[in-house]
N, C-alpha and C positions, 0 to 999 in steps of 0.2 A: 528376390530382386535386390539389387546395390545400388550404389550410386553410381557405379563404372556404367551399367547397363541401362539408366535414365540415360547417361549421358549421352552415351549409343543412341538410344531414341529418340534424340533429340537430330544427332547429326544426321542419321538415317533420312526424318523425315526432310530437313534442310535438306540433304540430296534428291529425293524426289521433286519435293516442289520447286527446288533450280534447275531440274532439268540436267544438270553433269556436275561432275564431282571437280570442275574446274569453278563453277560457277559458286555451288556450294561451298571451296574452300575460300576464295572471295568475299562470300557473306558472313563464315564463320572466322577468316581472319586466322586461318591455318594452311601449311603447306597441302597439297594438294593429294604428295604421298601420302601424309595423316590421315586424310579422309578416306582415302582408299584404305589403308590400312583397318582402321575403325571399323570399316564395313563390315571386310571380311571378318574381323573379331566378331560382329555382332553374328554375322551366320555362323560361326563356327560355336557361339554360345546358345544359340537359337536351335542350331542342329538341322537347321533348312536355308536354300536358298534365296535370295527376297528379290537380287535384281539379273538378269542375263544383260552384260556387258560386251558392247562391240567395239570396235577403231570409231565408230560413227554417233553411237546412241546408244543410250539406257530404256531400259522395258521392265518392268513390276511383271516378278510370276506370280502365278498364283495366290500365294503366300504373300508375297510382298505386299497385294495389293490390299489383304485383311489388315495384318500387319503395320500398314501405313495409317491406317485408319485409327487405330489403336495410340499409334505415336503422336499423331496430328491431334488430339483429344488429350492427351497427356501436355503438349507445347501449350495445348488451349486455356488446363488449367494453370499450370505453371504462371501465364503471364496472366491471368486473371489473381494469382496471388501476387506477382510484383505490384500491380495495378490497386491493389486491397493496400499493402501495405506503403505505398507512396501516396496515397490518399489519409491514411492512418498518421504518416508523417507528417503531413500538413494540416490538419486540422481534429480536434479534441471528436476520438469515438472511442468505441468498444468499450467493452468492463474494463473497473478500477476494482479492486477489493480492497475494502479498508477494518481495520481495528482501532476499536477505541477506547477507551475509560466507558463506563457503565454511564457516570453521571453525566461525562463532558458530551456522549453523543446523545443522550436522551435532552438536556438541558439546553445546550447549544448548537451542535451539529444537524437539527433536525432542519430548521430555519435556513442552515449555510447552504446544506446539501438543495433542500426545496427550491433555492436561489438558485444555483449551480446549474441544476436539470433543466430548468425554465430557461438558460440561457443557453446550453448545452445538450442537445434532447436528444442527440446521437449516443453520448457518452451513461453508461450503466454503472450505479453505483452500488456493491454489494458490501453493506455495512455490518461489520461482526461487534456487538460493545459488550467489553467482559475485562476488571481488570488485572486479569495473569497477563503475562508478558506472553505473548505467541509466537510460536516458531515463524518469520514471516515467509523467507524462502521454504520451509519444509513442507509450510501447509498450503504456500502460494500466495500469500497476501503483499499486493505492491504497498501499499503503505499502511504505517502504525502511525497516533498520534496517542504520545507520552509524555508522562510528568518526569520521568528520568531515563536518560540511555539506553538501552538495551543494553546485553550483555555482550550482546556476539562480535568482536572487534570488524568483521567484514561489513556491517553495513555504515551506510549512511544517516547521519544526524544533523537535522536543520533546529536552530534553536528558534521557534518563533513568539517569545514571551515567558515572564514567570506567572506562579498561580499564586496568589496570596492565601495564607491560613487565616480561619480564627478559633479560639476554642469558644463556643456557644451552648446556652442551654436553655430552657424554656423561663419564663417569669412564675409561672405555676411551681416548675421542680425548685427554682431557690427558695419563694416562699417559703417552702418547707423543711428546705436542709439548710436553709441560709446562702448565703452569696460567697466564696474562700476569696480571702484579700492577699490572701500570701502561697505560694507555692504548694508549699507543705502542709496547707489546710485540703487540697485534692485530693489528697491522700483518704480522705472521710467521707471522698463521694464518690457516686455511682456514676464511672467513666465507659463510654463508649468508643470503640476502638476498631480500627478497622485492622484486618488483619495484616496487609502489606505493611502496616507505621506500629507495630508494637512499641516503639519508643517514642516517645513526642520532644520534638525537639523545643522545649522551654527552657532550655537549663546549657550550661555546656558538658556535652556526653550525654546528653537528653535525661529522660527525665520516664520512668515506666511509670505506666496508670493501674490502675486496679479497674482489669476490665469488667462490669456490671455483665457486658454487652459486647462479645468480638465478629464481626462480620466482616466478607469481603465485596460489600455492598456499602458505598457513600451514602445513596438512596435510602437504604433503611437505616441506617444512623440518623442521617437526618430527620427520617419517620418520626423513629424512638427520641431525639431530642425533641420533635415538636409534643410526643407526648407524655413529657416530664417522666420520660426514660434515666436520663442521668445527663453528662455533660460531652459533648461531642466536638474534636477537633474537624472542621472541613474548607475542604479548600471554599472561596470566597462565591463562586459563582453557583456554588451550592446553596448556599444560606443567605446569598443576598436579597434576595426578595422577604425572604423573615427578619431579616435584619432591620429591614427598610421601615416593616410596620409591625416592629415590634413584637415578633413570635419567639424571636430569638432575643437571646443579649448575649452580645460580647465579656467575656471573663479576662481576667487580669491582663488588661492593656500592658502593665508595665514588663511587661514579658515578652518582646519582639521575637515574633515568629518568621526564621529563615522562610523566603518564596521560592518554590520549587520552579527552576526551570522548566517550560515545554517545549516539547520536540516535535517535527517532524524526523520520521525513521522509515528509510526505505535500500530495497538492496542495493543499488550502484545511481550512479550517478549517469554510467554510459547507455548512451542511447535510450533517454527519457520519454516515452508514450506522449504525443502529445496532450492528452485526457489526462495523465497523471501530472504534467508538469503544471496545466491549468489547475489544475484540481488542487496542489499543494500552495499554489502563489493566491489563489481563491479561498482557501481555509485561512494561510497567514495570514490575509487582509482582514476577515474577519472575526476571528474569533478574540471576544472581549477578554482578553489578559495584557497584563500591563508587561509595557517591552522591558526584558532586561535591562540593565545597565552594561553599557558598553557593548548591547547586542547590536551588530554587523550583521547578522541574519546571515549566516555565512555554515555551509556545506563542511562538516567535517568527520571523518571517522570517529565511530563508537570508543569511547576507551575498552 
């Protein structure tokens, strides 16, 4: 079966239930010859005949009359999917699939989403948190939220804030290795690294650490820094509650650490779900990162 021969199924049953194929071209908004025409296609595709045609009236043979039944059940669902999807456009349902950072969705996201549902109980969120960069069209994920661009110049990049760095490490671990006041005192300690940031930007052209410790887990970096593991770069909303009370301490303030922009990333812009467009104006609102400078929150291609 084609699309030629839905289409048939469709005029077909419009002819029936009009009663004549002058009536039928009227409702379908085609010449009258067309419809006749059609017909015949459809018998001659079919390899039976569906209707006996007189100067006066139409009659369903045999065949016609299974036949009909067949197509009337087909128009049924058809507008039961228009009806799905003009519902869909006006108000936030169906799955969302989303990817995140390991830390940003265990740390933050749990709370936004919980919110989200409770106000949205139509809409399904299927949350993948991992941070390689994921195929989002290959594997099918409508939206990513990222600390840098993607790669792929086809999608979409919404910037909604930066992350701020610190380098931190326990009060325990300097006890013992001492506190480095200068750059190149780092060099003597035991650094953990996540594997995406092999270079830290302290320096200009960064700065490589001597990794104790490489993983592609923020989460267990920060484990291992609380357990006088060694000295750990993390974004802020990582470490700020040890910051707060003192698990952590800040290392060489005088070392301003570039903020990583974040994104939202998703495939086009046309024809936005309305569940995904809430869903992304719902994360921007919330998620605690401090807004760019100069950020306009404004829709643009990936480099």
């Amino acid at each position: 079966m084609n699309n030629t021969e839905l289409e048939l199924m469709g005029i077909f049953a419009t002819v029936v239930d009009e009663g004549s194929f002058t009536a039928a071209a009227e409702a379908l908004a085609m010449p009258k010859s067309s419809v006749s025409q059609k017909i015949s296609r459809l018998e001659s595709l079919l390899g039976v005949r569906l209707l006996q045609r007189t100067t006066r009236r139409l009659s369903l043979t045999a065949q016609g009359e299974v036949y009909v039944e067949h197509c009337r059940a087909l128009l049924t669902l058809a507008r039961g999917a228009h009806l799905a999807m003009a519902r869909l456009r006006e108000a936030p349902a169906g799955r969302v699939r989303v990817t995140a950072p390991e830390a940003t969705g265990t740390l933050l996201l749990g709370k936004i989403v919980a919110e989200f549902q409770a106000l949205y109980p139509e809409v399904v969120i299927e949350l993948t948190l991992c941070d390689e960069q994921l195929d989002l069209v290959g594997q099918g994920y409508d939206l990513a939220l990222r600390a840098a661009p993607l790669k792929d110049s086809s999608l979409i990049c919404r910037r909604i804030g930066q992350v701020t760095r610190h380098l931190v490490a326990a009060p325990g671990y300097l006890a013992a290795r001492g506190t480095p006041r200068h750059l190149a005192e780092l060099a003597q300690h035991a650094c953990l690294v996540h594997s995406a940031l092999p270079v830290w930007p302290l320096q200009e052209g960064g700065w490589r650490p001597r990794g104790a410790c490489v993983s592609n887990s923020l989460l267990a970096l920060r484990e291992l820094a609380l357990h006088q593991g060694g000295i750990a770069l993390l974004p802020y909303h990582v470490c700020q509650e040890d910051l707060a009370s003192g698990r952590l301490c800040t290392l060489l303030p005088e070392h301003p650490i570039p903020a990583n922009p974040f994104y939202l990333i998703y495939p086009s812009r046309e024809h936005l779900a309305p569940a995904l467009r809430t869903l992304m104006d719902f994360v921007a609102e919330r998620l605690s990162f401090a807004p760019a400078p100069g950020d306009g929150r404004r829709d643009h291609q990936a480099p």
